[in-house]
C-alpha positions in Angstrom: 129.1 90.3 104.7 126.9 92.8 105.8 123.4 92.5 107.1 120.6 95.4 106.7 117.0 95.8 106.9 115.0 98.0 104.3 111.6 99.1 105.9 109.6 101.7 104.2 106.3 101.4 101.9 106.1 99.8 98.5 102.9 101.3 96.5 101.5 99.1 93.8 98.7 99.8 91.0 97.0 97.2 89.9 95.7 98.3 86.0 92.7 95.7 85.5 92.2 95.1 81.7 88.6 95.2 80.4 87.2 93.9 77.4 83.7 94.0 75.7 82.8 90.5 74.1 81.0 90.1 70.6 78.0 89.6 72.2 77.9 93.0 74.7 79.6 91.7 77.8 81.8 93.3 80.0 84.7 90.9 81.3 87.1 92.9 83.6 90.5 91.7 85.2 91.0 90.0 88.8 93.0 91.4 91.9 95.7 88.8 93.0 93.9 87.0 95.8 96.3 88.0 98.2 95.7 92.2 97.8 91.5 91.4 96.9 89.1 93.6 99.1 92.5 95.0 100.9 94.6 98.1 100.6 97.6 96.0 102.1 100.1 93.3 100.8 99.9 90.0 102.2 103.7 90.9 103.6 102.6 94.3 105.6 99.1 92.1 106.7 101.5 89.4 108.2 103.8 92.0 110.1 101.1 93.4 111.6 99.5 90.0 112.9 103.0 88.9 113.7 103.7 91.8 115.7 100.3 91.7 117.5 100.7 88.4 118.5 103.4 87.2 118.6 105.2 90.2 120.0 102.4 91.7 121.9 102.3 95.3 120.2 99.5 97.1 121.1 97.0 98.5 117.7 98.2 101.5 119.0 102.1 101.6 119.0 101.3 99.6 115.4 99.2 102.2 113.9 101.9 104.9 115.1 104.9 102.8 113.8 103.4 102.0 110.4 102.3 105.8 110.0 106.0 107.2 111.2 107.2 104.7 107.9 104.7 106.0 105.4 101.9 104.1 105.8 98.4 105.2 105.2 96.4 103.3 107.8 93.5 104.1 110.1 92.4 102.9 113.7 89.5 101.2 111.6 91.9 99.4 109.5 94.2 98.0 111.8 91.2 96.6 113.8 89.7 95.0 110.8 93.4 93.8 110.1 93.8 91.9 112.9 89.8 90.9 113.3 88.3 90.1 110.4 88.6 87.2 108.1 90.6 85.1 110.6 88.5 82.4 110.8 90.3 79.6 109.9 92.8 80.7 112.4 89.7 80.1 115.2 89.2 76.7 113.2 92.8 75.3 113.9 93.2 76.6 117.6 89.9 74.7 118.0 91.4 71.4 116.7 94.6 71.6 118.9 93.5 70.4 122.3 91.8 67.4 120.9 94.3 66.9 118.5 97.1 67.0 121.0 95.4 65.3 124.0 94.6 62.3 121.4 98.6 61.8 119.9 100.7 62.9 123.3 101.7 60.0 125.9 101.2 62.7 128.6 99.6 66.3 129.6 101.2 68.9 131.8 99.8 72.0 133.1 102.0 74.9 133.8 101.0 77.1 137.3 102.5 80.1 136.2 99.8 82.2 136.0 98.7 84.9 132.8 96.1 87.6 132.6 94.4 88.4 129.1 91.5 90.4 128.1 91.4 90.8 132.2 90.9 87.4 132.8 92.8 85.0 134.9 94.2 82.0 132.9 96.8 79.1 132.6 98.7 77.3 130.3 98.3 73.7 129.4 101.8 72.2 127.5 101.2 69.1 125.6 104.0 66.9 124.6 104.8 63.1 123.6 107.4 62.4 126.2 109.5 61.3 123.2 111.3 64.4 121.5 110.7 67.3 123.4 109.9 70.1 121.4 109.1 68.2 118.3 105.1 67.8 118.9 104.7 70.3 121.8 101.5 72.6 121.9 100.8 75.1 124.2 97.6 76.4 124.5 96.4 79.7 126.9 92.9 78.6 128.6 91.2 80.8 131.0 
C-alpha cells in the first residue's frame, strides 16, 4: 500500500435554476449552505482555520501557500476567513471553564508561561482525576 496526498484547487460552478410562476414570480435556486456568501469550500475554509490554529501559521505564510497551489485569495479574504462568522466558536470557549470547573474532581494550573497577542498568560488544565485525558480541557487565560 501506498499513501499520497493530492493538494491543488478544485473549481466548482454552481448553475442556480430559475423559474417564473403562473402568477409573475421569480423563484431562483439556493447555494449549498456550506459555499453561501463564500468563494471557498467548507474543506479549504477548515484547512485554513486548522492551520491557523492549531498549527500556528501566520495569514501570511497561508495566503502565500494557498496562492503557490492555485488559489485565488486576497489578504482581505483570509482575514475575514479566519474572523468573521465564528461566533459560535466564542460561544463554546465561553462555556468551557464553567463547564469544566463544575464536572472535574480537581483544577490544576500549569506555570509554564505563553505570550499571545503580546500579552503574558497561563494555562489552566482541567481534569476529573479519573481517566486522564478523557475529560481534560485546557484553556489559555491571560
Amino acid at each position: 500500500m501506498v499513501q499520497d496526498l493530492v493538494i491543488g484547487t478544485h473549481n466548482t460552478r454552481y448553475r442556480l435554476a430559475r423559474w417564473q410562476t403562473p402568477d409573475g414570480q421569480t423563484l431562483t435556486g439556493q447555494l449549498p449552505k456550506a459555499v453561501a456568501g463564500s468563494h471557498f469550500g467548507a474543506t479549504l475554509v477548515s484547512y485554513v482555520l486548522y492551520q491557523y490554529h492549531h498549527c500556528h501559521v501566520t495569514q501570511p505564510l497561508l495566503c502565500e501557500q494557498l496562492r503557490e497551489w492555485g488559489i485565488e485569495i486576497s489578504s482581505g479574504q483570509m482575514n475575514a476567513l479566519l474572523l468573521e462568522d465564528k461566533q459560535c466558536f466564542h460561544e463554546e470557549k465561553e462555556g468551557l471553564l464553567s463547564t469544566g470547573l463544575e464536572l472535574s474532581a480537581y483544577v490544576t494550573v500549569d506555570d509554564t508561561g505563553t505570550r499571545h497577542q503580546g500579552r503574558n498568560g497561563y494555562v489552566t488544565h482541567i481534569g476529573d482525576g479519573v481517566h486522564p485525558g478523557a475529560g481534560d480541557q485546557r484553556v489559555a487565560r491571560a
